[in-house]
C-alpha positions as a Markdown table, in Angstrom:
| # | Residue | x | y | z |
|---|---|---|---|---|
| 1 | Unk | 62.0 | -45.1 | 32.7 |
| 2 | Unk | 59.3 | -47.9 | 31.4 |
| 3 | Unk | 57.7 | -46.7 | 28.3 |
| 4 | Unk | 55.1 | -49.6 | 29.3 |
| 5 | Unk | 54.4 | -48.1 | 32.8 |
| 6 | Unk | 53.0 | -44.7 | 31.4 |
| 7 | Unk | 49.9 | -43.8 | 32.2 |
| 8 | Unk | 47.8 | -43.3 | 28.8 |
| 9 | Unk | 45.7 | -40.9 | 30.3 |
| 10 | Unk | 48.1 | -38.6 | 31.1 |
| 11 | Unk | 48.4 | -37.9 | 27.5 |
| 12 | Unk | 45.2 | -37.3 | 27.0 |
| 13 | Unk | 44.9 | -33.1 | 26.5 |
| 14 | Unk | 42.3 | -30.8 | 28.4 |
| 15 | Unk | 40.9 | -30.6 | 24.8 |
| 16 | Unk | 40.0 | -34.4 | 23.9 |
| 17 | Unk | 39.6 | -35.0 | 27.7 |
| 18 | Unk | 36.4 | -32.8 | 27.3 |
| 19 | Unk | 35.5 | -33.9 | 23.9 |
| 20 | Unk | 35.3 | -37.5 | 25.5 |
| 21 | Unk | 33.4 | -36.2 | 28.4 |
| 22 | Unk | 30.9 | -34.4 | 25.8 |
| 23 | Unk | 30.4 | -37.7 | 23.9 |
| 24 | Unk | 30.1 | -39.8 | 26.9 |
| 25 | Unk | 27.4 | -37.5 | 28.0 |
| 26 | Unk | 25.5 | -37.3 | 24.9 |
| 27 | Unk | 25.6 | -41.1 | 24.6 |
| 28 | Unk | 24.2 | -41.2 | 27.9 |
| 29 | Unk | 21.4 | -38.8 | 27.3 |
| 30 | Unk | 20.3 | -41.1 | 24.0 |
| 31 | Unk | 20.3 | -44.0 | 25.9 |
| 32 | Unk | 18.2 | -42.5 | 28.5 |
| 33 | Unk | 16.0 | -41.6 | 26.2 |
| 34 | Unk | 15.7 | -44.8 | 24.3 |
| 35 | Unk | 15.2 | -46.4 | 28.0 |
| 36 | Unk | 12.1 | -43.8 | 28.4 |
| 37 | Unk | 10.3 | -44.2 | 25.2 |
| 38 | Unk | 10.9 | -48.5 | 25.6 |
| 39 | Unk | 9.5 | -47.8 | 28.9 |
| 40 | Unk | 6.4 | -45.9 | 27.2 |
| 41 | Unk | 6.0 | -48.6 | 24.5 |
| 42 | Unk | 6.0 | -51.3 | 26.9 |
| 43 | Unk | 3.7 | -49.8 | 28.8 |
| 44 | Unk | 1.0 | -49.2 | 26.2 |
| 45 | Unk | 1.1 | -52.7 | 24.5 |
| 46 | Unk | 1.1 | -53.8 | 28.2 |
| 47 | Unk | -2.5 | -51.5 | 27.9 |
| 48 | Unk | -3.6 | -52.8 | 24.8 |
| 49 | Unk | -2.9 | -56.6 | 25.7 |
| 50 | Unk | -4.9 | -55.7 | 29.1 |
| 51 | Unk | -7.6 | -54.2 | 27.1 |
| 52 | Unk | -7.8 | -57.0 | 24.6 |
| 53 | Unk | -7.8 | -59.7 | 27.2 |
| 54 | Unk | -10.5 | -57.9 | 29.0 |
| 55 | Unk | -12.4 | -57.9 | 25.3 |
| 56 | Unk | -12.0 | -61.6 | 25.0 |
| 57 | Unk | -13.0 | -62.2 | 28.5 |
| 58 | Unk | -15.9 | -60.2 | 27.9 |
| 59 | Unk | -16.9 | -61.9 | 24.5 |
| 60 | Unk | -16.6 | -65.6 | 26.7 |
| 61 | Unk | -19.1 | -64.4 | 29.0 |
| 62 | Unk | -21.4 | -62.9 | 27.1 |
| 63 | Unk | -21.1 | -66.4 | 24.7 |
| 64 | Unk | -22.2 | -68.4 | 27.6 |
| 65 | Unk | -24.8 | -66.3 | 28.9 |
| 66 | Unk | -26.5 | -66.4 | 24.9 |
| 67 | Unk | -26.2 | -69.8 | 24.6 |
| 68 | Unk | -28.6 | -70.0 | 27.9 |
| 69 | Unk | -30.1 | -67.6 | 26.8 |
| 70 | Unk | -31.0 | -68.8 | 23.5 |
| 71 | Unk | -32.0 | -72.4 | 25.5 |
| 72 | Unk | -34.6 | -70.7 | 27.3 |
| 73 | Unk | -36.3 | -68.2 | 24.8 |
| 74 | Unk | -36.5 | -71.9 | 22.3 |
| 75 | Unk | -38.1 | -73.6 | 25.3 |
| 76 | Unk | -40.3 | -70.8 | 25.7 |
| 77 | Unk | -41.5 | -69.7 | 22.5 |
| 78 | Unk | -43.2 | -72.9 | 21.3 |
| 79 | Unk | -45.6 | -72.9 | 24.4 |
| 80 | Unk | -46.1 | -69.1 | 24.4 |
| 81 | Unk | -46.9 | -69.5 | 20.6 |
| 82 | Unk | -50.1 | -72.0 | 21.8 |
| 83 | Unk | -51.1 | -69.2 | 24.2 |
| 84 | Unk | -51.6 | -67.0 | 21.7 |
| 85 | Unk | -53.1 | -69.4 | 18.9 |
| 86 | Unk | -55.8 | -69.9 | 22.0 |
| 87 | Unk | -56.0 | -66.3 | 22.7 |
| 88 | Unk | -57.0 | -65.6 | 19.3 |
| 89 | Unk | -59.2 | -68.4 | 19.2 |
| 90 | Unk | -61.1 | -67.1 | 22.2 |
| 91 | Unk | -61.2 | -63.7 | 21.4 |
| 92 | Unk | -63.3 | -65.1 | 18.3 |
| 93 | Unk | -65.7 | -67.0 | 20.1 |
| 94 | Unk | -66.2 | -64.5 | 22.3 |
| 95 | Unk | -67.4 | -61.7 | 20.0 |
| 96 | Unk | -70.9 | -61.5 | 21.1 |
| 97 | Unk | -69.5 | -61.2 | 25.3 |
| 98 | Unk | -67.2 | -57.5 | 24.8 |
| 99 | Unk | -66.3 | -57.8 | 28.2 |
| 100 | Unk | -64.9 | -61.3 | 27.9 |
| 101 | Unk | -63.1 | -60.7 | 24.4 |
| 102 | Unk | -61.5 | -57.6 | 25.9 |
| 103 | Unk | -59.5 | -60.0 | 28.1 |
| 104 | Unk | -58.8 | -62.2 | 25.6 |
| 105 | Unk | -57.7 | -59.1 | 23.5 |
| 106 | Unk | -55.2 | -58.7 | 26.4 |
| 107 | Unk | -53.3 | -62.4 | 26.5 |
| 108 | Unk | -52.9 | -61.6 | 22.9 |
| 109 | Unk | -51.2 | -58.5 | 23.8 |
| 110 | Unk | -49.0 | -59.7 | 26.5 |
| 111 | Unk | -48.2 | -63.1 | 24.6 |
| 112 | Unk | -47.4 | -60.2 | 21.6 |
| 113 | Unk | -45.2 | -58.7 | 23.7 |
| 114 | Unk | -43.7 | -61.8 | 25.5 |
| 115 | Unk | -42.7 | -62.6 | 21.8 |
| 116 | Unk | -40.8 | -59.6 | 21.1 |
| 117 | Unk | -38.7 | -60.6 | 24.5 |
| 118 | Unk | -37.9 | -64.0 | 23.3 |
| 119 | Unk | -37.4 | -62.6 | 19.6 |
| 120 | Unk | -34.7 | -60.2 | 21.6 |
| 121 | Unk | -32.7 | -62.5 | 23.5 |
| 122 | Unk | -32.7 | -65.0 | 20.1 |
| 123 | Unk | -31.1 | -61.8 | 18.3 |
| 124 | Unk | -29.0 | -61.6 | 20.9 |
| 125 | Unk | -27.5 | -64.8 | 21.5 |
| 126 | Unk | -27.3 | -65.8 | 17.5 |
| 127 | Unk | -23.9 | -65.7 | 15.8 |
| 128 | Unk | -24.1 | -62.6 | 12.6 |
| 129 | Unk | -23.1 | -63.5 | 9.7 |
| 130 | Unk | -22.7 | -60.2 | 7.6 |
| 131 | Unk | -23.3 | -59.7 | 4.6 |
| 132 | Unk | -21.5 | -56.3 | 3.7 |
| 133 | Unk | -22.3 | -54.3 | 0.8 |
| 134 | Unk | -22.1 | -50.4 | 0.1 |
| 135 | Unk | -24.5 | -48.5 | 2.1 |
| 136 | Unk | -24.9 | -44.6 | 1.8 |
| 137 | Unk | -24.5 | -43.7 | 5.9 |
| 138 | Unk | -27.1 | -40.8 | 4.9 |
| 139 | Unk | -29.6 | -43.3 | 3.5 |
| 140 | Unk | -28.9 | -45.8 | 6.9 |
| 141 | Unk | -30.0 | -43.2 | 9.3 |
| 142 | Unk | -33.1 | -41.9 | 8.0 |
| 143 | Unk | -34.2 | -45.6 | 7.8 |
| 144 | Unk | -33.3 | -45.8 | 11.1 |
| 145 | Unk | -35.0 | -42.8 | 12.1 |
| 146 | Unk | -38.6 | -44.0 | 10.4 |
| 147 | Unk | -38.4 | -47.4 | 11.8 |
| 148 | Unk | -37.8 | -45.6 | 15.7 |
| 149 | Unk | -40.6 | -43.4 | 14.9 |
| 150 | Unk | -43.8 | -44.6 | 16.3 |
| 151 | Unk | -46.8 | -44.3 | 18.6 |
| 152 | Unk | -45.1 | -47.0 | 20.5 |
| 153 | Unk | -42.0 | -44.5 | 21.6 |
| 154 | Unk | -43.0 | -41.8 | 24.1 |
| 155 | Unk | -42.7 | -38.0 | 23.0 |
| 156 | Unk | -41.3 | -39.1 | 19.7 |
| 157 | Unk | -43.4 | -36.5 | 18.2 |
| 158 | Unk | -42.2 | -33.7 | 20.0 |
| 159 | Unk | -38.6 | -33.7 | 19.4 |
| 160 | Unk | -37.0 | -31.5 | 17.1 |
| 161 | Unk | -35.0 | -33.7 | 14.3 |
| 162 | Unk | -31.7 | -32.4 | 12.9 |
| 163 | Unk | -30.2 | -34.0 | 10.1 |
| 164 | Unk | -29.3 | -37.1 | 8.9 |
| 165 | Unk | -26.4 | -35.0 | 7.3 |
| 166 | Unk | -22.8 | -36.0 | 6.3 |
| 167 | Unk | -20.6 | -37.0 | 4.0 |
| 168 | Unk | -22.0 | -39.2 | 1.4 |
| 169 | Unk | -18.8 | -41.7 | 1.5 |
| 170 | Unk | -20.3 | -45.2 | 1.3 |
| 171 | Unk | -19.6 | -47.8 | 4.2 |
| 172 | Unk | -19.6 | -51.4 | 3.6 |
| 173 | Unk | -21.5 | -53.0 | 6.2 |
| 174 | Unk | -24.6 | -55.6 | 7.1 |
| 175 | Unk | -27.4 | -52.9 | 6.4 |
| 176 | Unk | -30.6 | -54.8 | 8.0 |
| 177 | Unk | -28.1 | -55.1 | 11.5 |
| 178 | Unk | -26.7 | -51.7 | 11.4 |
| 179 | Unk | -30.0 | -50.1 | 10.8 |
| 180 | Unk | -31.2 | -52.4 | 14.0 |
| 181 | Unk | -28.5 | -51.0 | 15.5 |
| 182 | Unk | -29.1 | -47.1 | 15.1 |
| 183 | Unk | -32.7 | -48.0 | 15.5 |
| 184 | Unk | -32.0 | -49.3 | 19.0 |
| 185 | Unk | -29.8 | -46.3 | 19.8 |
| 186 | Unk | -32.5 | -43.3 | 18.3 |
| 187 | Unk | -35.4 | -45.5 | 20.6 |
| 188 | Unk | -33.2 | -45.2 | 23.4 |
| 189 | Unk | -32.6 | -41.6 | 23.2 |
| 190 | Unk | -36.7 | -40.8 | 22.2 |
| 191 | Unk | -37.4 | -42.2 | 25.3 |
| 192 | Unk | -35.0 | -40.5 | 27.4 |
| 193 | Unk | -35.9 | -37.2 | 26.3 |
| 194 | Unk | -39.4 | -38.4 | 26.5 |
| 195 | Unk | -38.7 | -39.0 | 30.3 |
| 196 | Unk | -37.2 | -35.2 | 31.0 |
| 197 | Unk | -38.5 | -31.5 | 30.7 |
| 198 | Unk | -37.6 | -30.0 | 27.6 |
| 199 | Unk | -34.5 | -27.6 | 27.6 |
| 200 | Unk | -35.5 | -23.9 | 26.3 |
| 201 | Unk | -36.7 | -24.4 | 22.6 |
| 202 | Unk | -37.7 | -28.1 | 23.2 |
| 203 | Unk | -36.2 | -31.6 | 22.6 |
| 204 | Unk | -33.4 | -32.1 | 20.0 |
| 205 | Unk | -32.5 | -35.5 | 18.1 |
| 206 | Unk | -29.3 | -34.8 | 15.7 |
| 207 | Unk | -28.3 | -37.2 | 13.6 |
| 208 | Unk | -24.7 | -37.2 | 11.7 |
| 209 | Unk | -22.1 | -39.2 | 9.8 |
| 210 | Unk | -19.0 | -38.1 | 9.0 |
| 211 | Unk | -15.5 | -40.3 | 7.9 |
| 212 | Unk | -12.3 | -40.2 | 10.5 |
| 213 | Unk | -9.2 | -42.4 | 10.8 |
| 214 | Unk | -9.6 | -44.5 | 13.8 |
| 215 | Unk | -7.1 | -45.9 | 16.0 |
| 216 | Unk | -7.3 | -49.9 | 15.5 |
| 217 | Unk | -6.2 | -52.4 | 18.2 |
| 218 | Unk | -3.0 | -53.6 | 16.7 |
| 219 | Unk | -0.7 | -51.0 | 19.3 |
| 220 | Unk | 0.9 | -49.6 | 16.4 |
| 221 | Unk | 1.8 | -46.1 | 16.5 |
| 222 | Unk | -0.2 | -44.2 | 13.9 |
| 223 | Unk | -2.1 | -47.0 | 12.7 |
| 224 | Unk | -5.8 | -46.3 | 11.7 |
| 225 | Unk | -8.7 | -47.2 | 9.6 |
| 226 | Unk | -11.0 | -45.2 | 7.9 |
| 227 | Unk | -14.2 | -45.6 | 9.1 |
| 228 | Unk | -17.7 | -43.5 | 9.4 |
| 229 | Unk | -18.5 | -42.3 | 12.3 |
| 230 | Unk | -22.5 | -42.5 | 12.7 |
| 231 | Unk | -23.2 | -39.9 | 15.6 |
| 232 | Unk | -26.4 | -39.4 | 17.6 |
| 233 | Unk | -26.9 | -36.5 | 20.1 |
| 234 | Unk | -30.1 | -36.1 | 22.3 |
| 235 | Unk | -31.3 | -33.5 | 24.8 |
| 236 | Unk | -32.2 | -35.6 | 27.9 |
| 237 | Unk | -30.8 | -36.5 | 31.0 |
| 238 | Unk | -27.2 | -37.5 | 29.8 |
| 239 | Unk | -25.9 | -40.6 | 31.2 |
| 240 | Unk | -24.0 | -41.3 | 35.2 |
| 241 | Unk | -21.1 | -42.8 | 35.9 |
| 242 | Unk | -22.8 | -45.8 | 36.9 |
| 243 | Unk | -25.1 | -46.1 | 33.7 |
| 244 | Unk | -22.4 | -45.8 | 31.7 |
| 245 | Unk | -20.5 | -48.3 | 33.4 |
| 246 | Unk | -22.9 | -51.0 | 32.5 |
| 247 | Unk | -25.0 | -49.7 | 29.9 |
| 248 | Unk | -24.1 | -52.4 | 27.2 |
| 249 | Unk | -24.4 | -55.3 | 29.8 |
| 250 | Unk | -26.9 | -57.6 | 28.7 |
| 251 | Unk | -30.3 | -57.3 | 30.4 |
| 252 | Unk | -29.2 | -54.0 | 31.8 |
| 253 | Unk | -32.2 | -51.3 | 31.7 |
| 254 | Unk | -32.6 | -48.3 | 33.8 |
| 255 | Unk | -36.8 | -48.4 | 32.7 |
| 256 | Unk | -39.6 | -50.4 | 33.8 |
| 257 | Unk | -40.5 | -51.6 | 30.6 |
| 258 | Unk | -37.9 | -53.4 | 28.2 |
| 259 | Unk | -35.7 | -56.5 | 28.1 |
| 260 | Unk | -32.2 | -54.4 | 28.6 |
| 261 | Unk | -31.0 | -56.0 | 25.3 |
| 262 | Unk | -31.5 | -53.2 | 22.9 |
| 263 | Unk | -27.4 | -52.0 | 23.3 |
| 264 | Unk | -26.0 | -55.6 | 24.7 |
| 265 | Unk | -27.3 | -56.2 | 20.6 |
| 266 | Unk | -25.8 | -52.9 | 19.7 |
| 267 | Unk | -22.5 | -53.7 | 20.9 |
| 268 | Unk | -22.0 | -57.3 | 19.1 |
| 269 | Unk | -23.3 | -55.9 | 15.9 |
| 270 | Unk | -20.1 | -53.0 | 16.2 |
| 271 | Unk | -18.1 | -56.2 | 17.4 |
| 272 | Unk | -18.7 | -58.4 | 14.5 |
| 273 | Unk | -18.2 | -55.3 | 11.6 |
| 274 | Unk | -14.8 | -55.0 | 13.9 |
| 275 | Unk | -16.4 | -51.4 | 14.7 |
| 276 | Unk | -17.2 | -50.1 | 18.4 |
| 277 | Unk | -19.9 | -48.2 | 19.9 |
| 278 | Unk | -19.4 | -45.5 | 22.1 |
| 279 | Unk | -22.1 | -43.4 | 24.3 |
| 280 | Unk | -21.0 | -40.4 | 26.5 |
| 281 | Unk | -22.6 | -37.1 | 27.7 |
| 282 | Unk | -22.5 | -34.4 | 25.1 |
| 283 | Unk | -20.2 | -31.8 | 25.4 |
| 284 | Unk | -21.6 | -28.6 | 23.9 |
| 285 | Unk | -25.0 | -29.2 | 25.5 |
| 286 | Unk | -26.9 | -31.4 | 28.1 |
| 287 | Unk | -27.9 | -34.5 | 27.0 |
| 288 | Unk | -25.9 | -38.0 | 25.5 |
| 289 | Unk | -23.8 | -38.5 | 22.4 |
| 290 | Unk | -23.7 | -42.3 | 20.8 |
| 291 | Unk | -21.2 | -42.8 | 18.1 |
| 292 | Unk | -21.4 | -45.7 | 16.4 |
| 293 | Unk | -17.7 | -46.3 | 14.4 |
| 294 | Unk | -17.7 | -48.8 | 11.4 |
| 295 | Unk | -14.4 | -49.3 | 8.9 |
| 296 | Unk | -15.7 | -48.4 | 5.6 |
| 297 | Unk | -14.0 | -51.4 | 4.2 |
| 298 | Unk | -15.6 | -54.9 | 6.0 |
| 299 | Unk | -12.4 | -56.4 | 5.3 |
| 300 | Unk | -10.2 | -53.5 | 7.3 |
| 301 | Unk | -12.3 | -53.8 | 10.2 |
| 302 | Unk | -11.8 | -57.7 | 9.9 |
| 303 | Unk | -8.2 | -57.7 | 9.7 |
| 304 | Unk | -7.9 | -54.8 | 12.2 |
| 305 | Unk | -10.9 | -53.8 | 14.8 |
| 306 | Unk | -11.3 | -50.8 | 15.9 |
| 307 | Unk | -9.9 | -50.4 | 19.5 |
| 308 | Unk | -12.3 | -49.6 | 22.2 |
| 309 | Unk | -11.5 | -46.0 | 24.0 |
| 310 | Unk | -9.0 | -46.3 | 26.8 |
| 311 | Unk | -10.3 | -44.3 | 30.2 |
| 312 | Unk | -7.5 | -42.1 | 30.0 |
| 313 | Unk | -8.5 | -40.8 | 26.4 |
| 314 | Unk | -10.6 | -38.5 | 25.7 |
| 315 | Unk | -14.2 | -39.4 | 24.6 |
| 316 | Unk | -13.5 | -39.4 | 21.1 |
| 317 | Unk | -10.0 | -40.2 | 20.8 |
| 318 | Unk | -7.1 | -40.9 | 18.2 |
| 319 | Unk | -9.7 | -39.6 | 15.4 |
| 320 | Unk | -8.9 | -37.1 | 12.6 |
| 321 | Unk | -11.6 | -35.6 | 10.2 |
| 322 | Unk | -10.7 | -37.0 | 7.1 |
């Protein structure tokens, strides 16, 4: 017989036959599972480059719409400051007519108040240029609480204040914009609980820092930043689906008085520290919780900004207590 027409496989024994079976099996199984964790990988940068194109979408449009923006309010402000100059003008030449200089009093006021507009849509649409230095987070919200504090905010008076209280870790941030900022969040949520029935025991304002790593938007696994977390929790009506939605939408209010720019400015102050702002309903009670997330470095959050919360996270994800 032909050596050469032997079939090799006949001898093969029952033994390595089912060693070779084993190994063919287990190569199989690790190249299924290499398939299913590509297939996960490319489906969260495929996520993240969705969510970062969104981002930059978002950033065009809201670039346009301040540049109008910022056309108008010049074109307005020059005329709407020779309003005023006349109102006050008036209202002196009217002293000895009370009636008359009461109604002068009031084009002062509205021109006042048509000036705070234009002064918010300016703030809005101008580019920040930060200049970062070491802040106490501590020291950032109590300023921020004093400056939201006023006869101007309804029911500010009633509400129960807890904190500021934290970690005293310092963040390195733009501390004139991020005490704008907090000051625009803790005037929002004065005047929501100022809009609702007090719970049992009366209004609550909490205010909190504390540090966390945060995710950042570079789709690494296990990447993070440390950052402080600046947290706000109110008592009022909490926020719906469609508030939230659209809350940081320039021009966006759900009042009757306001310009809707308060968290549109919010939101590009985050942006440009390469933080985020978040604001969801609170969990342990009724009412809203805004964190406000800033890298304690400027030049982490520069390099690597924070990513925004993806809708199938949790509210406060990919964070760990430091």
């Amino acid at each position: 017989m032909n050596t050469h027409d032997e079939n090799p496989i006949a001898r093969v024994g029952p033994d390595e036959l089912t060693g070779l079976l084993a190994a063919v099996q287990e190569a199989t199984g690790k190249l299924e599972s290499s398939h299913t964790q590509l297939l996960a990988r490319v489906d969260a940068l495929t996520r993240d480059l969705t969510e970062a194109n969104s981002q930059l979408e978002r950033a065009g449009r809201l670039a346009a719409l301040g540049e109008m923006a910022a056309g108008i309010a010049h074109e307005i402000r020059n005329p709407l400051g020779c309003v005023r100059l006349y109102a006050s003008l008036l209202t002196q030449d009217l002293k000895d007519r009370p009636e008359a200089a009461r109604l002068a009093e009031k084009i002062t006021d509205a021109t006042r108040a048509m000036e705070g507009i234009v002064a918010d849509v300016l703030t809005f649409a101008r580019e920040f240029r930060l200049r970062p230095e070491p802040v106490d987070p501590a020291d950032l919200l109590a300023s921020s609480l004093a400056q939201a504090s006023h006869d101007g905010v309804p029911g500010w008076r009633t509400v129960r204040i807890t904190g500021p209280r934290g970690d005293g870790e310092p963040v390195e941030c733009d501390r004139a914009l991020v005490v704008q900022s907090l000051t625009n969040i803790i005037r929002n949520a004065f005047e929501a609980m100022g809009e609702t029935a007090a719970p049992p025991g009366g209004h609550e304002l909490t205010l909190e820092s504390r540090t966390a790593t945060v995710a950042t938007g570079t789709g690494r696994s296990g990447s993070g930043v440390r950052c402080t977390v600046f947290r706000i929790t109110d008592t009022g009506p909490g926020v719906s689906d469609d508030v939230a939605a659209r809350m940081f939408n320039p021009f966006f209010t759900t009042r009757h008085t306001g310009t809707g720019l308060g968290l549109a400015i919010v939101h590009r102050i985050a942006d440009a520290h390469g933080g985020r702002i978040t604001i969801s309903n609170a969990k342990a009670r009724r009412g809203a919780c805004a964190e406000l997330i800033l890298p304690l470095r400027a030049a982490d959050g520069a390099q690597h900004p924070i990513s925004p919360p993806r809708r199938d996270r949790a509210a406060n994800p990919t964070e760990q207590a430091a």
